[in-house]
C-alpha positions as CSV (number, residue, x, y, z in Angstrom):
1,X,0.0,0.0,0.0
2,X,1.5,3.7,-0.3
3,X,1.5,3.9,3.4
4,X,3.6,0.7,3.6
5,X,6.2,2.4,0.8
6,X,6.1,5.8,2.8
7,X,7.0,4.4,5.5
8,X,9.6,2.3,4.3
9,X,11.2,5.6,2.3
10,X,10.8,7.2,5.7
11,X,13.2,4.6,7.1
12,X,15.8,4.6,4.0
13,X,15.8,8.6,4.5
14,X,16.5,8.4,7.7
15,X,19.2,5.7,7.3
16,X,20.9,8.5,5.1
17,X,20.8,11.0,7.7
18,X,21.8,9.1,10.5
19,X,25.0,8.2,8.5
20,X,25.8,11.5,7.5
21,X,25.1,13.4,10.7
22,X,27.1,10.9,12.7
23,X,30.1,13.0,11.4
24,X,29.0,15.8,13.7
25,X,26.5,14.4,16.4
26,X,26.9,10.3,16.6
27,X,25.4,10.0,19.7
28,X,22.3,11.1,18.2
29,X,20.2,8.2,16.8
30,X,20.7,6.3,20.0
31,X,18.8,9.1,22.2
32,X,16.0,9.3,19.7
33,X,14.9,6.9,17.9
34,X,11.8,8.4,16.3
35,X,12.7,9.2,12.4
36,X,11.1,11.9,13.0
37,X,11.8,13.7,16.2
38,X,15.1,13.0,14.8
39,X,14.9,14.8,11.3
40,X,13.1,17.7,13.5
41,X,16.2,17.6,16.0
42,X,18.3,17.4,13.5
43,X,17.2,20.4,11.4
44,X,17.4,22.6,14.7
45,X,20.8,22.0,15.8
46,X,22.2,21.9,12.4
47,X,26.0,22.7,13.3
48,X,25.6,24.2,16.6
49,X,27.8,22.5,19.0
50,X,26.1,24.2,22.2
51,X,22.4,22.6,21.8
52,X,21.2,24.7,25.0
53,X,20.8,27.7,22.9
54,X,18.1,25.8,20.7
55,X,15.0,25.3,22.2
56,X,14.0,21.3,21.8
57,X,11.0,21.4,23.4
58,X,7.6,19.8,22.4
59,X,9.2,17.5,19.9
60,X,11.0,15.6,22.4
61,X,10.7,15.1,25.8
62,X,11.9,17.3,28.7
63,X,14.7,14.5,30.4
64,X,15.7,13.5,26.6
65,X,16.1,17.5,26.0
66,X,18.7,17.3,29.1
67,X,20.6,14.1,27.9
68,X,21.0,15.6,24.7
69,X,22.2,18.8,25.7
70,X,24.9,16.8,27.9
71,X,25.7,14.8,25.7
72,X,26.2,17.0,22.3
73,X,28.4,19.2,24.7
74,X,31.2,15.9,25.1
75,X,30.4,14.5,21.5
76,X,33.3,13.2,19.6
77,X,31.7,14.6,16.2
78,X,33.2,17.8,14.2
79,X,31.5,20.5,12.8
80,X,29.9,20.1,9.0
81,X,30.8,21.4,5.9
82,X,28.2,23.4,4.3
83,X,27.7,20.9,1.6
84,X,27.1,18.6,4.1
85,X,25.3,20.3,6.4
86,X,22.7,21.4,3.1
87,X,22.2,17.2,2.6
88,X,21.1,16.4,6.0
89,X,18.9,19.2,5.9
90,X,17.5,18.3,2.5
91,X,17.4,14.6,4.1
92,X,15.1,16.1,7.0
93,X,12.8,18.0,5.3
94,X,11.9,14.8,2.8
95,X,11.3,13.3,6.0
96,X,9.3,15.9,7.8
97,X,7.3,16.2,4.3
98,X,6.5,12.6,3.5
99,X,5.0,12.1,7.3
100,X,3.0,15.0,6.4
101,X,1.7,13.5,3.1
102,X,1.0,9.7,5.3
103,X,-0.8,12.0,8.0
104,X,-3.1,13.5,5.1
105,X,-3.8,9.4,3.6
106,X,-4.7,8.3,6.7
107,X,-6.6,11.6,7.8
108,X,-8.5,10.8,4.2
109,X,-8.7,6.8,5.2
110,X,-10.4,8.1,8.6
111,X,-12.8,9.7,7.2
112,X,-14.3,6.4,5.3
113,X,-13.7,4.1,8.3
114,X,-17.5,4.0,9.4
115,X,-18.3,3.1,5.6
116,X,-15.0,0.5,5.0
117,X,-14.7,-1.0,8.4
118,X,-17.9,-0.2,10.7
119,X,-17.0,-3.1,12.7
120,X,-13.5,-2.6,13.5
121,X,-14.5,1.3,14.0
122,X,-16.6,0.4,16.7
123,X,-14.5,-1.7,18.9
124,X,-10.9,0.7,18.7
125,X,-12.1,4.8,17.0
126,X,-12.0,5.2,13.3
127,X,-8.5,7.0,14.5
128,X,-7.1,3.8,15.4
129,X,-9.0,1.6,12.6
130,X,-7.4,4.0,10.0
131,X,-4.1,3.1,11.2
132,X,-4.3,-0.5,11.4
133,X,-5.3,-0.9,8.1
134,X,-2.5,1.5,6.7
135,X,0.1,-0.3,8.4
136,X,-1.2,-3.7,7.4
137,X,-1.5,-2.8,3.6
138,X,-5.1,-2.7,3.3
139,X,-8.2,-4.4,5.2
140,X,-8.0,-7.8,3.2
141,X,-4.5,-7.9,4.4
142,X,-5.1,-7.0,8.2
143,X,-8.5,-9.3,8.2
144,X,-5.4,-12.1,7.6
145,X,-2.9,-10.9,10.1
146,X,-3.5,-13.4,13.8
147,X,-4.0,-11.5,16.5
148,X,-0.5,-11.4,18.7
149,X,0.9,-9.6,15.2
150,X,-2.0,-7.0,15.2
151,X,-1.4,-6.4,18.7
152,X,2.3,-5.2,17.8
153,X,1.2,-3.0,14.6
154,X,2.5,0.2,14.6
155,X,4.9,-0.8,18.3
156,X,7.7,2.1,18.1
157,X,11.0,2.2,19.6
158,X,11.2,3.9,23.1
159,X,13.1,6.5,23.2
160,X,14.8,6.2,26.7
161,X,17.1,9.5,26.8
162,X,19.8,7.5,28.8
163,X,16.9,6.1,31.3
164,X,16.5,2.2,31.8
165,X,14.2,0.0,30.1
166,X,12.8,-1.6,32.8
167,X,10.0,1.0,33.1
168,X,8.4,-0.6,29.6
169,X,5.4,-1.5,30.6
170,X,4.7,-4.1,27.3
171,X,4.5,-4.8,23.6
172,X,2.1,-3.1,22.4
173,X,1.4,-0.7,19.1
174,X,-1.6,1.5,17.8
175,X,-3.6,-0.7,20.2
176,X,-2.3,0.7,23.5
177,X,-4.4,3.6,22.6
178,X,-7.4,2.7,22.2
179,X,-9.4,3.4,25.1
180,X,-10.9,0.3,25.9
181,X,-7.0,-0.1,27.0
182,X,-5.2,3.1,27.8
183,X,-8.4,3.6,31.0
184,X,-7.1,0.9,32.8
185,X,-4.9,1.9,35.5
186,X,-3.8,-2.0,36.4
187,X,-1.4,-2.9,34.1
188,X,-2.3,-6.9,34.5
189,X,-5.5,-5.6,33.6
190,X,-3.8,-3.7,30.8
191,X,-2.0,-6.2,29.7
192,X,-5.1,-9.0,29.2
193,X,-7.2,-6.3,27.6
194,X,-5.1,-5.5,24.9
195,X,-4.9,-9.2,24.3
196,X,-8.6,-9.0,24.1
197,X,-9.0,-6.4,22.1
198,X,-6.7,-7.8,19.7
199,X,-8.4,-10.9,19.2
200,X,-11.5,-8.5,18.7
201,X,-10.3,-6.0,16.1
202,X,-9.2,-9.6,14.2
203,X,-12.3,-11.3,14.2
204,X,-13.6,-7.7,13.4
205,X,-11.4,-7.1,10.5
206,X,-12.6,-10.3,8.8
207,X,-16.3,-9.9,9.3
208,X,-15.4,-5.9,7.2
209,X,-13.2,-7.4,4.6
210,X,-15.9,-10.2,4.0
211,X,-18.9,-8.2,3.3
212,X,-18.0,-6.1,0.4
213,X,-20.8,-6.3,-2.0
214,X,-23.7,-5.9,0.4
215,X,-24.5,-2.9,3.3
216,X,-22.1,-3.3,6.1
217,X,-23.3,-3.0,9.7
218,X,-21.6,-2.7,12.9
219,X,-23.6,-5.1,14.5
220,X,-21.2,-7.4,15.2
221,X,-18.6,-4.7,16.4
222,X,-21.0,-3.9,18.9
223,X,-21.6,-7.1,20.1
224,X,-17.4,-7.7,20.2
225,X,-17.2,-4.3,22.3
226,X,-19.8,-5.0,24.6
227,X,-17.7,-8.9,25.6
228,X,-14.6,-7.2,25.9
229,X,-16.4,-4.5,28.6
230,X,-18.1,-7.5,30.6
231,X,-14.9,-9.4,30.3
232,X,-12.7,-6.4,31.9
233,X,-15.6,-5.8,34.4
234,X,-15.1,-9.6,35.5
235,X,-11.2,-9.5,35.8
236,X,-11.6,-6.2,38.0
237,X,-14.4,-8.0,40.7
238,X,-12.8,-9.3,43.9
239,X,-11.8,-12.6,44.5
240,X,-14.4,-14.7,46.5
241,X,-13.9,-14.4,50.3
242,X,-12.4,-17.6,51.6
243,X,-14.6,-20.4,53.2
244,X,-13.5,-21.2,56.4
245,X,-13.4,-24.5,57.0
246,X,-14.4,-25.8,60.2
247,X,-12.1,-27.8,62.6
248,X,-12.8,-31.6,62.7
């Protein structure tokens, strides 16, 4: 699908840049991993050796703003050429402008979501819907896909600024946001949910890709919804109290 070849000319850009702003910031691509927050990083540091006089904030986060200030202060990298530095900039701005164009497809995509896939619409947001199915390479292609892979569609690279990894909560992609999993506060709970809802959005995904010549409904979306909210309102009851059992 073109979002499938965006994205993967997102990732060949950014393999350019990375290679040739190594020569002045190397340190870089393993503080943010984000293609990206880097190109936007990137294009505001430029040469500048002193990264507290550019203002970082809102594209990436604040301790990742402090690592990287620390860090381009003891780089090993060297200034670059102007030549050089006019590629990497070029580099970015691709970047910056194909995301652009894949946010306008799948803004478009949204749009059609209660039309293409009512079902799947109902269970995660047309937002989410969209996404999947842009990722996946159409619906045919997601209604194949088992549910542990749809679970991990669209799962990004943390970007941990110098900080451990053990505060990862789990895999997870586009899923983690849908709200029938981001509300719950228990991560266990968390955790079995998305599960759910995977298993959902695939059994979803094949009742939309299966009725294309006749009116789709989201009567069975509804009906998959309304399971998975039972189901987490079960997991979150308290245990039975514990019979006591008398002494022979």
């Amino acid at each position: 699908s073109l979002i499938t070849e965006i994205e993967t000319e997102i990732r060949r850009v950014h393999k350019f840049t990375k290679d040739h702003y190594n020569l002045k910031f190397p340190e870089l691509e393993s503080l943010i991993m984000q293609p990206i927050d880097y190109a936007k990083v990137v294009k505001l540091l430029g040469n500048e050796m002193d990264s507290t006089n550019v203002n970082l904030d809102g594209i990436i986060p604040p301790h990742t703003v402090m690592v990287v200030n620390v860090t381009n202060s003891t780089t090993s990298g060297r200034k670059l050429e102007d030549d050089e530095l006019a590629r990497v900039i070029e580099a970015c701005d691709e970047m910056i402008e194909l995301d652009e164009a894949k946010t306008t497809i799948l803004e478009y995509v949204q749009s059609r979501m209660n039309v293409v896939a009512p079902n799947l619409s109902v269970i995660v947001g047309t937002a989410i819907a969209s996404q999947l199915i842009g990722i996946a390479g159409g619906l045919h292609k997601l209604s194949k896909l088992p549910a542990n892979v749809i679970q991990t569609l669209g799962k990004a690279r943390k970007t941990l600024g110098g900080f451990s990894a053990s505060t990862s909560i789990f895999h997870g992609g586009f899923l983690l946001a849908c709200d029938l999993v981001k509300k719950e506060a228990d991560i266990k709970i968390r955790r079995r949910a998305l599960r759910l809802v995977a298993g959902k959005v695939a059994l979803a995904a094949r009742v939309d890709a299966t009725t294309i010549y006749v009116q789709k409904t989201d009567t069975h979306g509804i009906k998959y919804r309304e399971e998975i909210e039972r189901k987490i309102l079960k997991w979150k009851e308290p245990p039975p109290p514990k019979q006591e059992k008398p002494l022979p």
